[in-house]
N, C-alpha and C positions, 0 to 999 in steps of 0.2 A: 270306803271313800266317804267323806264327811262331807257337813253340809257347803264348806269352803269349797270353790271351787280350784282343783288341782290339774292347774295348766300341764306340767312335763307329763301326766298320765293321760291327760286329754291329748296332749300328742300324738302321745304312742300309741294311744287307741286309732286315733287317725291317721300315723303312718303304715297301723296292720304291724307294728314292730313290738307291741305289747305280750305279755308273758297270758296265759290262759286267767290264771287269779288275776292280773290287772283289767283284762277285756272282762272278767265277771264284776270289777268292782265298779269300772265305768258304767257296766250295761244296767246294774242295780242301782245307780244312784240315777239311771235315767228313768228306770221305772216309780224313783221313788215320788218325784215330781214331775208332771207335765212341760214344766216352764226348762227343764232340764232337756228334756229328748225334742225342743223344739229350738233350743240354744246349739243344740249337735248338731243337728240338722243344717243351722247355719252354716254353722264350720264347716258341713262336708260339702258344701258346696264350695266353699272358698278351694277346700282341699284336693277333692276328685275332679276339678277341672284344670290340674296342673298338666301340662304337654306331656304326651306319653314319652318322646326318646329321651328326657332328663329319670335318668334311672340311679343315679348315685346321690348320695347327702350332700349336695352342693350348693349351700345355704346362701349364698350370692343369688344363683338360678333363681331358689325358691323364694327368696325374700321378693325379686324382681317381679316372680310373676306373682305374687299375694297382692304388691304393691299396683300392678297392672288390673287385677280385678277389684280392686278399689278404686278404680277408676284416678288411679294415677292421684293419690290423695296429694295436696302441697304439702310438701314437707318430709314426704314417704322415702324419695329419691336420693334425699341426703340423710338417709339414716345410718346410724354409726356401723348398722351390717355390711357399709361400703368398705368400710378399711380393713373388712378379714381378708385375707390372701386368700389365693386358693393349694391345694395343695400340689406337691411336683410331680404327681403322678395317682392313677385311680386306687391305688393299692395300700395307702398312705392313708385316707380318707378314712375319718371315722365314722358310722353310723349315725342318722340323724338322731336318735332317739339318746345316746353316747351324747353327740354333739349339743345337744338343746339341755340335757341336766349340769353338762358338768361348765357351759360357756356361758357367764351372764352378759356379755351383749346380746348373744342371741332370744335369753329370755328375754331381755328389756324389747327389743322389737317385737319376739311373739307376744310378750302383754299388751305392747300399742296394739298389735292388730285385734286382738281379743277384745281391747278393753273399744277400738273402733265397730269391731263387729256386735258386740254385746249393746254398746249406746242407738247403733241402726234396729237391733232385736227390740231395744224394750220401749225408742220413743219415735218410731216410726209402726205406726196402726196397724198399717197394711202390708210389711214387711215378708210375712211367711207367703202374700199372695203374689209379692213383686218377685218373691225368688223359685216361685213355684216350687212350695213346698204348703202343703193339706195342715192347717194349725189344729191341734191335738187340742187344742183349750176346751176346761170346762167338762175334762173327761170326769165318768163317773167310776169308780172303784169298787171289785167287789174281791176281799182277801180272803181267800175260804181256809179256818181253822182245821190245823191235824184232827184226823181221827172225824172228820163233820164232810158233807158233799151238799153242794147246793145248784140252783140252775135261776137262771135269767132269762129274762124275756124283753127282747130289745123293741125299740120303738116301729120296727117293719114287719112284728111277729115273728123274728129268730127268736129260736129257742138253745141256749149253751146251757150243756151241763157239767160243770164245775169239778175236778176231783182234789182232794184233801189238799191244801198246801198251795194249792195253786191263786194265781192272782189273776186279773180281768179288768181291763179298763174300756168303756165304752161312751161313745156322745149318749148324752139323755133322747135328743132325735137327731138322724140322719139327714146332713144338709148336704144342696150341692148334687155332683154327679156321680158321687161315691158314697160307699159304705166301710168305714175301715175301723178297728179294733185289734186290740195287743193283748196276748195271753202269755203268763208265765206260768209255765205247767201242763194240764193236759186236763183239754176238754172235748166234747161231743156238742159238736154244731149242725144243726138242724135250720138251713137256711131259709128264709122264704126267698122265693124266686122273683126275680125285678131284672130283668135282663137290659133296663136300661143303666142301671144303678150297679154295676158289680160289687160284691161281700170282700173285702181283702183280712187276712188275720195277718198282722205279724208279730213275729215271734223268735228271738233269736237269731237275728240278723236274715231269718226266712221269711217269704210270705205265700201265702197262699191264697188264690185268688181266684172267686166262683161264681155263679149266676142267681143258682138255687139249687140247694144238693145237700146230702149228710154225710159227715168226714170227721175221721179223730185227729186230732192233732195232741202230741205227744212232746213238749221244748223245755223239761226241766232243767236249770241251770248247769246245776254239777256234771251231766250228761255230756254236756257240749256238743248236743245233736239235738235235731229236728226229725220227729216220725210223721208222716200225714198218710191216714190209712182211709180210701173213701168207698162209703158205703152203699151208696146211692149216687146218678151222675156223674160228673167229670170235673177237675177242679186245673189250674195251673199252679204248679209248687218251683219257687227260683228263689233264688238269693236277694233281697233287699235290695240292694244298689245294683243288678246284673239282671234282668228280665227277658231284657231281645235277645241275650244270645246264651242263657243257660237254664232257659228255664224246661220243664218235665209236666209234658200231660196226664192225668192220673185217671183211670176209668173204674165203674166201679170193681168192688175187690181188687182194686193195686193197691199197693204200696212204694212211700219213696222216703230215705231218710237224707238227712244231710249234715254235714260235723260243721260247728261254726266253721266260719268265714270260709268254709269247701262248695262243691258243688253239689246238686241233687244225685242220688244214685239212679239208675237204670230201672224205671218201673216193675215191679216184683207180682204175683197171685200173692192173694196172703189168704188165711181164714178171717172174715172179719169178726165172728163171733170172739175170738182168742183177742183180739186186738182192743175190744170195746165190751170185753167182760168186767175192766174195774166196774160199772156202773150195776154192777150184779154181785158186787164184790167178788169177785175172779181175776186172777189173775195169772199172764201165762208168761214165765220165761224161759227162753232159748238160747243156750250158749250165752247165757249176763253175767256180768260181774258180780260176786256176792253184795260187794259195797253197792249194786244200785237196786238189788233186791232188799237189800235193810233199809234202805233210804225209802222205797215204797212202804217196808211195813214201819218205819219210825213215822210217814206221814198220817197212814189207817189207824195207825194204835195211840200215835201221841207220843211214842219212847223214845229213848236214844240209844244206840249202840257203839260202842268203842271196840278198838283191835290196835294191837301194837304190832303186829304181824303182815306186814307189805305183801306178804305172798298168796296168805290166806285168804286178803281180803280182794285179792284180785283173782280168786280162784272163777273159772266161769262154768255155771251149773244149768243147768235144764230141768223147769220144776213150775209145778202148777200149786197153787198155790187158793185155794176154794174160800168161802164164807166161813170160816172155822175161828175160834180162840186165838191167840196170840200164841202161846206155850205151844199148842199144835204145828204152828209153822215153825217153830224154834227146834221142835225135837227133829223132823222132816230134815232142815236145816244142818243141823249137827250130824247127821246121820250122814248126809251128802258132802258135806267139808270134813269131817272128824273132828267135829270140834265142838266144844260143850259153850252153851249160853249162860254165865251167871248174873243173875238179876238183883238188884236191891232197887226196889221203890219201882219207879220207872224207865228205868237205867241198866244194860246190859250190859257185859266184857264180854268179847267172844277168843276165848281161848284154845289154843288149839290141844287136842290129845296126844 
């Protein structure tokens, strides 16, 4: 997703009717700017406060009530969305996400409402505080390079430690009655304790939310999960937009994972050492997919690997994986899939025997 902003994706990321690559393309160009995941934010208030029993793409309903949370704009009520029909039956009905690419009246009103919400976003001051929603402004970035590991030290004395590839955005200090921070990838937080002030991470439409305690959190893209492994005290792990009614306490030694937009799983024992050995360079896999075991060593080593092989690359292995060489993990590798690694430069094929 480019720096345009692309309304029918923003849709569909907000009707939850988006393909997995389009919820990653949305979700990365929010990471990529601030001004961006505080512009969604608006929207999803315009959006998650639609009546729950309108359950069908009934873009008369919808336009009605966007128009009602605008406070009844002049001019909203006679918009051209009034002379679609509706259709003669529920079965007939296309899909809002169908409905909004391929009908330009309906973009022309969703660009009003956009281009109404976006003028309240950028020349009204106090906007993300009128809609209650925490403004992101001013965050600070820390992108840690393949192959490198770094740690930060926030202005309350947490301490995160950073693994390869991963991304980190944090206020310079902590204002207000919260502590909140976005991670893409997988870090070791070491919180300090402020029990008035709770610590929240989010991460992949997860968050986790603590007092003062030590917890891995695990939210690489491609994965389309959330790990939180805690190591010390207790933490709360829920869905971003869903906290009162699905959220999972975590003590220490559990574990809880969760698939975007799913719910947490059922708290686990886990070993924490096995969980929070990258930071020792260790690493443990269980029943993983080989593609998310190369995507860790492409982020440790700097390399890339290729497979034309669907099958191969979803083979799932069990394999530890130590402080050792590159080529050491590859022979391991090969040996466990049957499959030979050929290298030029920095670049693999993994082919099968």
């Amino acid at each position: 997703m480019n720096d345009k902003i692309q309304w029918p994706l923003i849709a569909k990321y907000l009707s939850g009717e988006g393909t997995l690559q389009e919820i990653n393309e949305v979700e990365s160009w929010m990471v990529a700017d601030t001004g961006n995941r505080e512009l969604i934010e608006v929207l999803k208030i315009a959006w998650n406060t639609s009546e729950p029993e309108i359950q069908t793409s009934d873009t008369h309903c919808l336009w009605q009530q966007f128009s009602e949370k605008a406070d009844h704009i002049s001019g909203l009520s006679q918009s051209p969305i009034n002379t679609l029909q509706r259709s003669p039956s529920e079965t007939e009905r296309k899909t809002f996400s169908v409905f909004f690419i391929q009908n330009p009246v309906w973009r022309y009103a969703a660009v009003f409402l956009m281009f109404f919400l976006a003028t309240l976003y950028f020349f009204t001051a106090d906007i993300t505080t009128l809609l209650g929603i925490k403004s992101s402004a001013a965050l600070k970035t820390v992108s840690v390079e393949n192959a490198r590991r770094e740690r930060a030290t926030l202005s309350d004395g947490t301490i995160v430690t950073l693994d390869a590839g991963s991304q980190f955005r944090y206020p310079e200090k902590f204002n207000g009655n919260t502590r909140e921070v976005y991670l893409t990838g997988e870090a070791y937080f070491e919180v300090t304790s402020h029990p008035e002030k709770p610590f929240t991470v989010f991460a992949n439409q997860a968050a986790i939310e603590v007092l003062g305690t030590k917890f891995n959190v695990r939210a690489w893209q491609p994965e389309q999960r959330v790990i939180v492994t805690v190591a010390e005290g207790k933490v709360l792990f829920y869905p971003e937009q869903d906290k009162s009614q699905h959220s999972v306490t975590l003590n220490q030694g559990f574990s809880s994972s969760m698939r975007q937009a799913g719910l947490p799983t059922p708290p686990r024992r886990i070993d924490i050492q096995k969980s929070t050995g990258w930071m020792n360079n260790e690493v443990y896999f269980e029943d993983t997919p080989l593609v998310e075991i190369l995507s860790q060593l492409e982020r440790w080593y700097d390399v890339t690997f290729e497979t034309r092989d669907s099958i191969l690359i979803n083979d799932r292995l069990t394999v530890y994986l130590a402080d050792k060489p590159l080529e050491n993990h590859l022979v391991l590798l090969g040996e466990l899939a049957d499959a030979d690694f050929v290298g030029k430069g920095r670049h693999y094929q993994l082919i099968p025997r």
